[in-house]
C-alpha positions in Angstrom: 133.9 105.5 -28.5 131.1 107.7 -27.4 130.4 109.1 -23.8 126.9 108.2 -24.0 125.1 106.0 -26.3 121.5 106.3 -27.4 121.4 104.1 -31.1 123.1 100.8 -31.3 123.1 99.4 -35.0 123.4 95.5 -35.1 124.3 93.7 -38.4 125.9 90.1 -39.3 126.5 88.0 -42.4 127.0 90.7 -45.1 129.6 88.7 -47.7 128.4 87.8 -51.3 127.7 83.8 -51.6 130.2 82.4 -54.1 129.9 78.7 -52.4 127.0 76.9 -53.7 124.2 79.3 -54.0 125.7 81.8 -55.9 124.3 85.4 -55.3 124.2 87.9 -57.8 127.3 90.0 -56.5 126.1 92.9 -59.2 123.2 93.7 -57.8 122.3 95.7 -54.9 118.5 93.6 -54.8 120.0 90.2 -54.7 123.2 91.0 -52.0 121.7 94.3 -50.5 125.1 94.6 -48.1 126.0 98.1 -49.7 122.4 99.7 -49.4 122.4 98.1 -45.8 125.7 100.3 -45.3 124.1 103.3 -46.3 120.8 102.8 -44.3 123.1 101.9 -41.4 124.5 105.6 -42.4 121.6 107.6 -42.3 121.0 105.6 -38.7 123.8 107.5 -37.2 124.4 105.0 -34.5 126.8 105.6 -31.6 128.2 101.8 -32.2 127.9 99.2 -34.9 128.1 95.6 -33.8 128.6 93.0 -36.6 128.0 89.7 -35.8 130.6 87.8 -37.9 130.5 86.5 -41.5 132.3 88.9 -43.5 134.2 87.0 -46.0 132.0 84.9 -48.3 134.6 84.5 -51.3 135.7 81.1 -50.4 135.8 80.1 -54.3 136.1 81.2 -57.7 133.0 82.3 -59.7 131.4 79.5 -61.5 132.1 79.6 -65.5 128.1 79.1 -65.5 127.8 81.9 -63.2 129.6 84.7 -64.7 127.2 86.9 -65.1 126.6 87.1 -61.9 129.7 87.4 -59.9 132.0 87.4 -62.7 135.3 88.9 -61.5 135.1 88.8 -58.3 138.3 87.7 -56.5 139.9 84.7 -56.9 141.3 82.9 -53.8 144.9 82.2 -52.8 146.3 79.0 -54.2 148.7 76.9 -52.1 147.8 78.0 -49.1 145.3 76.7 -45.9 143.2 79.4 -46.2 140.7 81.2 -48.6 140.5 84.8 -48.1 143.1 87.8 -49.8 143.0 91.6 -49.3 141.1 91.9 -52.8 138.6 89.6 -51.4 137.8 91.2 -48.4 138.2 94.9 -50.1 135.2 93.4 -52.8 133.2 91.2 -49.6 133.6 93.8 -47.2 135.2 97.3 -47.6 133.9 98.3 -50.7 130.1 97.7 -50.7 130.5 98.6 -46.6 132.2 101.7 -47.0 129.1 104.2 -45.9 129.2 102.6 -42.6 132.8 102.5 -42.0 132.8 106.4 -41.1 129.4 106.3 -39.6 130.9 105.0 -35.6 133.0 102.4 -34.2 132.7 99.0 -35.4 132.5 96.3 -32.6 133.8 93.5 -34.5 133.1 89.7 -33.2 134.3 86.8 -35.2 132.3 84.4 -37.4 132.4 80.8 -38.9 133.1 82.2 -41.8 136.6 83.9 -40.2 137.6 80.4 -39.3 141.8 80.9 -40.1 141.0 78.3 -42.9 138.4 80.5 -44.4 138.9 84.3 -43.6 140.8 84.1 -40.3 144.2 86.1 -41.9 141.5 89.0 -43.1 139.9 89.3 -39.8 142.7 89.3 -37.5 144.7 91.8 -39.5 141.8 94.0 -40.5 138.9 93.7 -37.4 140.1 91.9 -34.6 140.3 95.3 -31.7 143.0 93.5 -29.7 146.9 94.2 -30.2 149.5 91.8 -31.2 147.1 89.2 -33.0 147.4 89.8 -36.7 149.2 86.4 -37.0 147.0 84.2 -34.9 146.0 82.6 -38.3 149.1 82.5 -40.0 149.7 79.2 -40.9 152.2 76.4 -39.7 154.3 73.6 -40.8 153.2 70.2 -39.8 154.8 67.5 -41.1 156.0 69.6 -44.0 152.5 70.9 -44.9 151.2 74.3 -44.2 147.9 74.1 -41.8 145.8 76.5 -40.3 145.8 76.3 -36.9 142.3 76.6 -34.5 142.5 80.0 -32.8 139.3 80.7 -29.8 139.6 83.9 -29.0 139.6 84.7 -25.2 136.2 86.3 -23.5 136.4 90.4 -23.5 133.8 93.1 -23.4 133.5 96.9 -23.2 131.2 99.0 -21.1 128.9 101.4 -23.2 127.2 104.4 -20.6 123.3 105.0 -22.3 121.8 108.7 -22.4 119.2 106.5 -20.2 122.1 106.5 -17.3 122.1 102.8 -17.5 125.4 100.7 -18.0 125.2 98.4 -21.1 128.2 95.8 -20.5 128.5 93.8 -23.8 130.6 91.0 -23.6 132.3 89.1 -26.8 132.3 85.2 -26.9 134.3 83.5 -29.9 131.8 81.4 -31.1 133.7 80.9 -34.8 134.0 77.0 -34.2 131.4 73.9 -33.0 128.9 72.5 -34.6 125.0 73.8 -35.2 123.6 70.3 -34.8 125.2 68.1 -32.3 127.6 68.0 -29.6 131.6 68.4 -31.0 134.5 68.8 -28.5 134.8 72.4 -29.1 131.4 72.3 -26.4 134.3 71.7 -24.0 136.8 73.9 -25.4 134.4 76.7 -25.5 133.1 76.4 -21.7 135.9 78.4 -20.2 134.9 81.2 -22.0 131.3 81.2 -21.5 132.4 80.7 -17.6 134.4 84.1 -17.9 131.8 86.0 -20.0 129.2 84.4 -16.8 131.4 86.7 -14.3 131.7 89.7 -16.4 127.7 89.6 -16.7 127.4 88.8 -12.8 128.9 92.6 -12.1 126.6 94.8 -10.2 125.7 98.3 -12.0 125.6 96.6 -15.4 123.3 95.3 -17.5 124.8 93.1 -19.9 124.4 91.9 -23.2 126.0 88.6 -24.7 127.4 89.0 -28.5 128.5 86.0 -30.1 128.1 84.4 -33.6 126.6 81.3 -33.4 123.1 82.1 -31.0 122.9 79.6 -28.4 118.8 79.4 -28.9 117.7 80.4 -32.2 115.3 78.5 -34.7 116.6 77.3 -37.9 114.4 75.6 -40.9 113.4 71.7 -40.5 114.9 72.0 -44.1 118.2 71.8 -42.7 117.5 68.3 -41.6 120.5 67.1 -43.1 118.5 63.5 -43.0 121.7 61.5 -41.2 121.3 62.6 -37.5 119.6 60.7 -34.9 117.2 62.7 -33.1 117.5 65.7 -35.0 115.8 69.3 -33.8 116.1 72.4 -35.6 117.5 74.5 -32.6 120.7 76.0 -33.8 123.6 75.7 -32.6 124.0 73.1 -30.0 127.4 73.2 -28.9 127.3 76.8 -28.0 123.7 75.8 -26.2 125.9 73.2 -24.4 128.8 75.1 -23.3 126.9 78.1 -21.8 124.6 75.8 -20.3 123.6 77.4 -16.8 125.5 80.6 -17.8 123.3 82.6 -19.6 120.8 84.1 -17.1 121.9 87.0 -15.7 121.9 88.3 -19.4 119.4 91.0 -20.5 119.8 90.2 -24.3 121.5 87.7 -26.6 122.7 89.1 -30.0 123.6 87.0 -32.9 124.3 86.2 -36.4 124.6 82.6 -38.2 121.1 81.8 -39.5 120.8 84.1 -42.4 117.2 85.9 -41.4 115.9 88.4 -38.8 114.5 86.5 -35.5 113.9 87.0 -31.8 113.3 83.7 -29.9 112.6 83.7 -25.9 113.1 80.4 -24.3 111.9 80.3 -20.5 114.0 81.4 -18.0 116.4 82.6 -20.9 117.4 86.3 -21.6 115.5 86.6 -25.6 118.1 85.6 -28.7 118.3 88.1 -31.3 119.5 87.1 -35.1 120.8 89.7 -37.1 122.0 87.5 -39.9 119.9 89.1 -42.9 123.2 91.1 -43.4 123.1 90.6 -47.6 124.2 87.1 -47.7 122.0 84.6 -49.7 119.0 84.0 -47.3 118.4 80.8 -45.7 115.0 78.9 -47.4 111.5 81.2 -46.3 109.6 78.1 -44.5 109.9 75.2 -42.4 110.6 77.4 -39.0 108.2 75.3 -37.0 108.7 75.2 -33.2 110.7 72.2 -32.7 108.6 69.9 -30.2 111.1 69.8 -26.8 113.2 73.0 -25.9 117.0 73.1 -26.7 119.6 70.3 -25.6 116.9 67.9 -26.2 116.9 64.8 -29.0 113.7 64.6 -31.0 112.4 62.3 -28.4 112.6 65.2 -25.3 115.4 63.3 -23.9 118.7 64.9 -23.1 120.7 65.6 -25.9 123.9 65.8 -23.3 124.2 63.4 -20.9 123.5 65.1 -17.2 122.3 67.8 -18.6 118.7 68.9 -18.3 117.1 70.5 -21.8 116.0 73.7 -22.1 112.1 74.5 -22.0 110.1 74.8 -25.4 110.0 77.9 -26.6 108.0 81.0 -25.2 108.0 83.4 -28.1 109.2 83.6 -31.3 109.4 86.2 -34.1 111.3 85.1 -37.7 111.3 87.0 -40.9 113.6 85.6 -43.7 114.1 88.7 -44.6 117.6 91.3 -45.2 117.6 93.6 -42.3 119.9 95.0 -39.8 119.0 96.0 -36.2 118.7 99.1 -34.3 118.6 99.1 -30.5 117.6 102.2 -28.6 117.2 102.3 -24.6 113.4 102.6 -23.3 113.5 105.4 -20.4 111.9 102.7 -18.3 114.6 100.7 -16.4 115.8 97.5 -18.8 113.7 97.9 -21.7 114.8 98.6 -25.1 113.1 99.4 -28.5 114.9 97.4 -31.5 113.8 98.2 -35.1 114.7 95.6 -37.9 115.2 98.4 -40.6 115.0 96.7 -44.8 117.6 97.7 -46.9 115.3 100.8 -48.6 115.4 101.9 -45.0 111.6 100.6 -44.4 111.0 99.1 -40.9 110.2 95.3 -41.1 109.3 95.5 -37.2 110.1 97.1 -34.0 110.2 94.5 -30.6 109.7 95.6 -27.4 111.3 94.6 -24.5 110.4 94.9 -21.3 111.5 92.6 -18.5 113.1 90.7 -20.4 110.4 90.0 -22.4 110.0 90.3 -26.1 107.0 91.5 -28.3 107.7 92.4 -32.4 103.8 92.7 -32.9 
């Protein structure tokens, strides 16, 4: 790790869509993860954060499809889970490789590292902690392999800036719970958005949440999946409900999930960045509208969780579906930061501002 940090690069969802939507894994234009790597590269950060979503190889390429991701690797049969060491070397290591020298990588789990999906890759190969490269391994219930549900407890580092400041970035496992209603894992993930709460409340730091899933981001109305009452296309909501009341003493929010670049500010909320335009297929280019009642609220402004008061409407928002990653550089003038969304031919799609908590991308 470095004494002093002056870049911070910021990336999330890089994998190759098999599932679906296939990508063109072939081509550097249609899944532009390896010349993100090398633009990451010639950043030279201090620390690379990625976001989650690594591991995208959840099936085999379509017959129909050949041409476009023909050969890449087939998952593991007879087993709970999806991901090998070929898949993650074709997903992850190979096109990534420029980066992988470039600093440390600050890894934070995904929905996508799930132990069912690519929970054995991420544990063995990412996870920074000791002793847990079988937290996915899979048991014997009833005399059938299952994977089990692993949360991972709260940690964070503390990262000195050339600036003299203290950045404090603290790690929730956001890997499970839903993006549009309220699942049990809301309760389930409360503890650790309770402990992250104390780690930000430390004097001398300012501190940064990192987790997958952003807890106020906009996602497109054509995500309305058509069978939920009272939909609203905040994403996610059970990470909005179980950091409810926890997330003010935060001077940043830094996310993946939605697969786009974004900065959202919700009143009296530290501003959510999305760094999800990693490579993966992005999400559709319209129907970001402002949803009409702030987060934790049904479609009618009333409280999506019982007891608990919704959010505000939104104060500011900035989305570009576009591929990008995210540089971060301290401001000399106390809490603000400069944070460049650089295109994969190393173009800027926009620098934001923030000062006081406040966000402008022009």
């Amino acid at each position: 790790m470095p004494r002093e940090a002056e870049t911070i690069a910021a990336v999330a969802d890089t994998g190759c869509r098999i599932k679906a939507a296939v990508q063109d894994c072939k081509s550097t234009t249609a899944w532009p993860f390896a010349p993100i790597a090398d633009q990451i590269a010639k950043a030279q950060p201090d620390l690379l954060i990625h976001v989650g979503d690594y591991f995208y190889r959840e099936l085999p390429c379509p017959a129909k499809d050949d041409a476009r991701c023909g050969g890449s690797p087939v998952p593991p049969t007879g087993v709970p889970f999806e991901d090998s060491a070929a898949g993650w070397a074709a997903d992850f290591f190979e096109p990534g490789q420029a980066m992988l020298t470039a600093a440390p990588i600050l890894a934070v789990r995904g929905n996508h590292e799930v132990c069912s999906k690519g929970g054995n890759g991420y544990y063995l190969y990412m996870d920074p902690r000791s002793g847990t490269e079988d937290l996915c391994a899979p048991k014997d219930r009833g005399g059938r392999l299952r994977a089990p549900v692993v949360i991972d407890p709260t940690w964070s580092i503390d990262l000195p800036l050339v600036t003299g400041r203290n950045l404090r970035l603290i790690m929730v496992d956001s890997a499970n719970g839903y993006d549009f209603g309220i699942s049990p894992f809301s309760k389930r993930l409360r503890p650790e958005y309770r402990a992250a709460a104390k780690l930000a409340d430390d004097a001398g730091v300012e501190p940064w949440l990192v987790t997958h899933q952003p807890p106020t981001a906009i996602t497109t109305t054509r995500f309305n999946p058509g069978n939920i009452p009272n939909w609203q296309n905040w994403v996610a909501d059970d990470q909005a409900a179980a950091s409810y009341g926890l997330l003010g003493k935060y001077t940043a929010m830094v996310s993946g999930h939605l697969h786009l670049s974004q900065v959202v500010k919700v009143k009296g909320l530290p501003p959510q960045f999305v760094f999800g335009g990693g490579g993966t297929k992005l999400d559709p280019d319209s129907g970001y509208t402002v949803p009409k009642y702030g987060p934790l609220s049904t479609s009618k402004g009333t409280p999506l969780v019982p007891g608990l008061k919704p959010y505000p409407r939104d104060a500011y928002r900035w989305i570009e579906v576009q591929h990008a990653f995210g540089v971060a550089r301290p401001n000399p003038s106390q809490g603000a930061w400069d944070v460049q969304f650089v295109q994969p031919n190393g173009q800027s799609l926009s620098t934001c501002t923030v000062r006081a908590g406040t966000p402008d991308c022009g």
